[in-house]
PADRENPA-941850 format. One record per residue (C-alpha): residue number from 1; x negated, y negated, z negated. Coordinates in steps of 0.1 Angstrom, whole numbers, plus 2048, in hexadecimal, padded with zeros to 3 digits. Layout:
N
> num; px; py; pz
> NUM; X; Y; Z
...
# end
This chain:
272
> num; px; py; pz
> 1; 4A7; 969; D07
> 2; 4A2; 970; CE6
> 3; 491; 990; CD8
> 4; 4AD; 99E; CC6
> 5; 4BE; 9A6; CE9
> 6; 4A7; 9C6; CF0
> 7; 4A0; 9E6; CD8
> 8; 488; 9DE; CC0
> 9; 466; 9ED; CCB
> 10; 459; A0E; CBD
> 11; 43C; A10; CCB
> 12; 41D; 9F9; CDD
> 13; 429; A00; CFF
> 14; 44C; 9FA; CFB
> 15; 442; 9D8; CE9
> 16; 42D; 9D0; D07
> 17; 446; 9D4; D1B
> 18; 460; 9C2; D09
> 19; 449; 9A3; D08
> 20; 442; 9A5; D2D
> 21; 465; 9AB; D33
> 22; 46F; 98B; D1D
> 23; 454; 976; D33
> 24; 460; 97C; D52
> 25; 488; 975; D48
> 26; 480; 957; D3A
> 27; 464; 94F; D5A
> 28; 446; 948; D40
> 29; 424; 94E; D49
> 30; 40F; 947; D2A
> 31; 3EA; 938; D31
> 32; 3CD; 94F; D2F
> 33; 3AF; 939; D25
> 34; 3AD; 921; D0D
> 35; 397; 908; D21
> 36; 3B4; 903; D3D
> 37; 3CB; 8FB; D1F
> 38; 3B2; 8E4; D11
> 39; 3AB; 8D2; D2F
> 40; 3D4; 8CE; D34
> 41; 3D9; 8C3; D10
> 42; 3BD; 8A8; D15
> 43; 3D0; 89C; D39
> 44; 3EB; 897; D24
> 45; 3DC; 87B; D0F
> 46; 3E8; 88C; CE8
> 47; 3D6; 876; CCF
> 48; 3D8; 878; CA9
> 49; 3F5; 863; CA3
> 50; 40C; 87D; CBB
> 51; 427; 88B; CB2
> 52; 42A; 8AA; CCF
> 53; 449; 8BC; CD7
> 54; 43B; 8DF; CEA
> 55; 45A; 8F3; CFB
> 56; 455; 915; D01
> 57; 431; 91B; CF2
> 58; 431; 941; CF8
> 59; 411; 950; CE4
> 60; 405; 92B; CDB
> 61; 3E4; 922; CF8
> 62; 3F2; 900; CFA
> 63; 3FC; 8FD; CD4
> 64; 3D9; 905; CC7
> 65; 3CB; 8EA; CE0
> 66; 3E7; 8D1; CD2
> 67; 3E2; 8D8; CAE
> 68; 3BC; 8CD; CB3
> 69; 3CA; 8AC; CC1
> 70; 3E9; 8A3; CB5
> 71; 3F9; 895; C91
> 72; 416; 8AD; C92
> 73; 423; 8C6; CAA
> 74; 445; 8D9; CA8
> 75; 44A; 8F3; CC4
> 76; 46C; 8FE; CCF
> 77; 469; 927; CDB
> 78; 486; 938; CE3
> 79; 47A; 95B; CE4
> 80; 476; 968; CBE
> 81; 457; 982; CC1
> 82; 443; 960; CCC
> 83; 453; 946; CAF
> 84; 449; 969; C96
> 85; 427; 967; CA4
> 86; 423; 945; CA7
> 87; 42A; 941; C82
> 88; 412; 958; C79
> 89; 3F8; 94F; C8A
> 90; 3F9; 929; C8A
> 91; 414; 920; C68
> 92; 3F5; 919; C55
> 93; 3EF; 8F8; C66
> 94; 407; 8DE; C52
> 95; 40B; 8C9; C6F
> 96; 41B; 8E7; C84
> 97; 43F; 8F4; C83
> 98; 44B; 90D; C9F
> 99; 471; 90F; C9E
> 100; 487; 92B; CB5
> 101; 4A1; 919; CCC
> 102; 4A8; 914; CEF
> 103; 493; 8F4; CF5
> 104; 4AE; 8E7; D0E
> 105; 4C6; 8E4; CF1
> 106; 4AD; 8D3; CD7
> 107; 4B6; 8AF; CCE
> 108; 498; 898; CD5
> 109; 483; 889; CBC
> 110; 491; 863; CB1
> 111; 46B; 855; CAC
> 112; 454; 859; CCA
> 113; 448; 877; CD7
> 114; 434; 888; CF3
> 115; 43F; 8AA; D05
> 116; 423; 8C4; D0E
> 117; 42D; 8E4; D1A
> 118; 41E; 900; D31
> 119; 444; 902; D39
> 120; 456; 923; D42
> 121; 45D; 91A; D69
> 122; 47F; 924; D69
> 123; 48C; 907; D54
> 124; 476; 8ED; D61
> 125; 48D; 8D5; D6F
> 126; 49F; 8DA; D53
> 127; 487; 8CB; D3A
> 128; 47C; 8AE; D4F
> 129; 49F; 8A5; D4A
> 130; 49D; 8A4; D28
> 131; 47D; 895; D28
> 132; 488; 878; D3B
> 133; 4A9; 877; D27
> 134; 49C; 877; D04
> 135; 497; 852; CFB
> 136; 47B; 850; CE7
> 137; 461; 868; CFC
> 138; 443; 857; D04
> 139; 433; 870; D22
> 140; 43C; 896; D29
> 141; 41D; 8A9; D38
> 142; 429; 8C9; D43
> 143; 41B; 8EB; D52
> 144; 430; 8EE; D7A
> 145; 42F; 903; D93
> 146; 41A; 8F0; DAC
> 147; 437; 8EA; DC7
> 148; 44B; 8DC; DAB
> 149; 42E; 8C4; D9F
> 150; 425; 8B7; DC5
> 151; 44C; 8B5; DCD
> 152; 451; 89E; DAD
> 153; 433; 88A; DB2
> 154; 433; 880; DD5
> 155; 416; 899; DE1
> 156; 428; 8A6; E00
> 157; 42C; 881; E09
> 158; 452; 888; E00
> 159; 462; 87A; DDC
> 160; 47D; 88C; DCB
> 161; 49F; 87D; DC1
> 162; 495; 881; D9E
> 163; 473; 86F; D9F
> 164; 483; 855; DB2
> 165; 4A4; 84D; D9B
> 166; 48D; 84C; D79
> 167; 46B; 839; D8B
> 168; 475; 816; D79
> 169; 46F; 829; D58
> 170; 458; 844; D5F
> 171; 437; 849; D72
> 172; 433; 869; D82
> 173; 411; 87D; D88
> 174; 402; 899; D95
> 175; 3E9; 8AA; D7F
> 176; 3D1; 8C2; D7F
> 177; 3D8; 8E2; D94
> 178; 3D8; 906; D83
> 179; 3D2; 927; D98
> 180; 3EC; 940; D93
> 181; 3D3; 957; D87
> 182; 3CC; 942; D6A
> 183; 3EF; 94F; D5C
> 184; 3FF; 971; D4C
> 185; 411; 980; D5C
> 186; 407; 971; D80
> 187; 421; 95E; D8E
> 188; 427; 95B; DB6
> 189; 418; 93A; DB7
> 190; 401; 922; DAC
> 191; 40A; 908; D8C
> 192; 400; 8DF; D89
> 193; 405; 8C8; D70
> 194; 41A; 8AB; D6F
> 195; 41B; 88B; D58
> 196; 439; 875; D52
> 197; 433; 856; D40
> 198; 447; 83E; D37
> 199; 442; 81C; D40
> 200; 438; 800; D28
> 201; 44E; 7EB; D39
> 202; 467; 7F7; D51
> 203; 464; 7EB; D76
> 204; 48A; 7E2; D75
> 205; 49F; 7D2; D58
> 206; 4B3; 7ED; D44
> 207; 4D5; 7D7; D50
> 208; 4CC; 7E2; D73
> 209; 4C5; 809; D6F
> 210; 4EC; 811; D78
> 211; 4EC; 7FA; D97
> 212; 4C6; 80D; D9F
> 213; 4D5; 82B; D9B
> 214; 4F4; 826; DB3
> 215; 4D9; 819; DCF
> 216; 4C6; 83D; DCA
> 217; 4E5; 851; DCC
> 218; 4F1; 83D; DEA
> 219; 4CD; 845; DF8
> 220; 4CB; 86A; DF2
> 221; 4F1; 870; DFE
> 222; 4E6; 87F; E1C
> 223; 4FA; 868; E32
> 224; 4EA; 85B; E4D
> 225; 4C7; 86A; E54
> 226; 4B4; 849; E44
> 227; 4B5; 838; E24
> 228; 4BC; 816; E3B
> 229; 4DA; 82C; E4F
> 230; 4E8; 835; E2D
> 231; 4E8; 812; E1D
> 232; 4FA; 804; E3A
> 233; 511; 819; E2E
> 234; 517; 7FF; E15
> 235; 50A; 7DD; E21
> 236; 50A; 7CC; E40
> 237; 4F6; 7DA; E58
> 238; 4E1; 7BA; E5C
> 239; 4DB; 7B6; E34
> 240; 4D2; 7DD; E32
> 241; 4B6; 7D8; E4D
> 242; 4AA; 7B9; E42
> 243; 4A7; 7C8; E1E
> 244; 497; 7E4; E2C
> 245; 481; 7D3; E3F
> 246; 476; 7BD; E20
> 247; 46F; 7D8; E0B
> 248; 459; 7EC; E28
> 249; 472; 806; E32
> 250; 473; 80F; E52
> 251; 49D; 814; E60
> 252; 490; 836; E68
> 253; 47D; 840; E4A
> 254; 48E; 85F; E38
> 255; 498; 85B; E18
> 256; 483; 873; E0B
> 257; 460; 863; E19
> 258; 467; 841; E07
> 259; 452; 83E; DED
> 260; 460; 830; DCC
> 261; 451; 811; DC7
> 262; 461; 80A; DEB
> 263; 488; 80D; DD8
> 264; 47B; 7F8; DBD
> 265; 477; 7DF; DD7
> 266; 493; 7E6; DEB
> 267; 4A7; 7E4; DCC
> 268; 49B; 7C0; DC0
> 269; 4A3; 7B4; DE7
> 270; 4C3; 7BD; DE7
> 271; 4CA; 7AE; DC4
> 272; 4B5; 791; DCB
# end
């Protein structure tokens, strides 16, 4: 939501209040000390020879902690009282540009690149999407709420669709937890980060990914109250167990609770 949707402010309050108002619309709660931005910048592994895409830096916590680590940052802000301040305050480093868009519809960088973001919550499915569409990224560490981070990274002992379908390319990690009081304003609930990395070598060659994919969306159909019931949807009932059984499924596993090294396997049986 962009600044120039609201009266321009006249006064302190009624700029405090715009700014709060702005937060909460776009779901951004900015860090509050520099240390906990610090220690999430140095998680994410920036080194000199970075080049950093930050989306959604808000009043910059995270972008002061990058520009002390990185050889070029460029953050995308879509809320223009932060890209005003943000220039301000930070356009004397060279090696810094803050530019106002929606980061969603920002095309990605063609050389390689990291993503770290303390990420506004509401869109946070939507940029690991992009993350793990943009070709040349290198890792994303972002800034979750904490469900969001455990559900993604197998901490309930539960794996999402989304971890599962992109695990031959990506590693996904929990990182380190964040109290919600560590944020302004307080969310509800507590934040984590979590690390995406791509793979120096995929676990899968690239000529299998569509065939991969077909087997996860087969999986997570919803048909059949297992991941074995719903591939005998589409194999032989024998072959289906016996693959199963190969890559240490259980017929009665849910599909949820099999981990995703276990599809990899699975996968490579089947294609065997």
């Amino acid at each position: 939501m962009s600044r120039s949707q609201f009266p321009r402010a006249r006064t302190p309050h009624a700029n405090s209040v715009r700014n709060v108002s702005t937060r909460k619309a776009l779901s951004q709660n900015l860090l509050r000390d520099p240390h906990t931005a610090r220690a999430f910048v140095d998680a994410a592994g920036v080194g000199p020879g970075d080049l950093v895409i930050e989306a959604g830096p808000g009043d910059g916590m995270v972008t002061r902690a990058l520009l002390d680590r990185a050889r070029r940052v460029i953050a995308y802000e879509k809320d223009r009282h932060f890209v005003e301040r943000l220039r301000s305050r930070l356009g004397h480093h060279e090696h810094f540009r803050c530019r106002q868009a929606d980061f969603r519809d920002v095309v990605p960088p063609r050389e390689p690149f990291s993503v770290v973001s303390n990420a506004p919550f509401g869109i946070t499915t939507d940029i690991v999407r992009w993350c793990l569409n943009a070709r040349a990224l290198t890792s994303a560490s972002l800034v979750t709420q904490l469900e969001f981070a455990r559900k993604h990274t197998g901490d309930y002992g539960r794996w999402s669709r989304l971890t599962v379908e992109h695990w031959p390319e990506f590693d996904f990690a929990l990182g380190m937890r964040i109290d919600r009081s560590e944020f302004r304003p307080v969310p509800r609930v507590d934040a984590a980060a979590i690390h995406l990395r791509r793979r120096l070598k995929p676990l899968l060659p690239k000529a299998a990914a569509a065939d991969y994919r077909d087997l996860v969306d087969l999986g997570f159909s919803g048909v059949g109250g297992s991941l074995a019931a719903s591939l005998c949807r589409a194999v032989p009932r024998r072959l289906a167990h016996r693959a199963c059984a190969e890559a240490g499924i259980a017929r009665d596993q849910a599909v949820g609770r099999v981990p995703p090294d276990r599809w990899i396997a699975l996968f490579r049986t089947l294609t065997r």
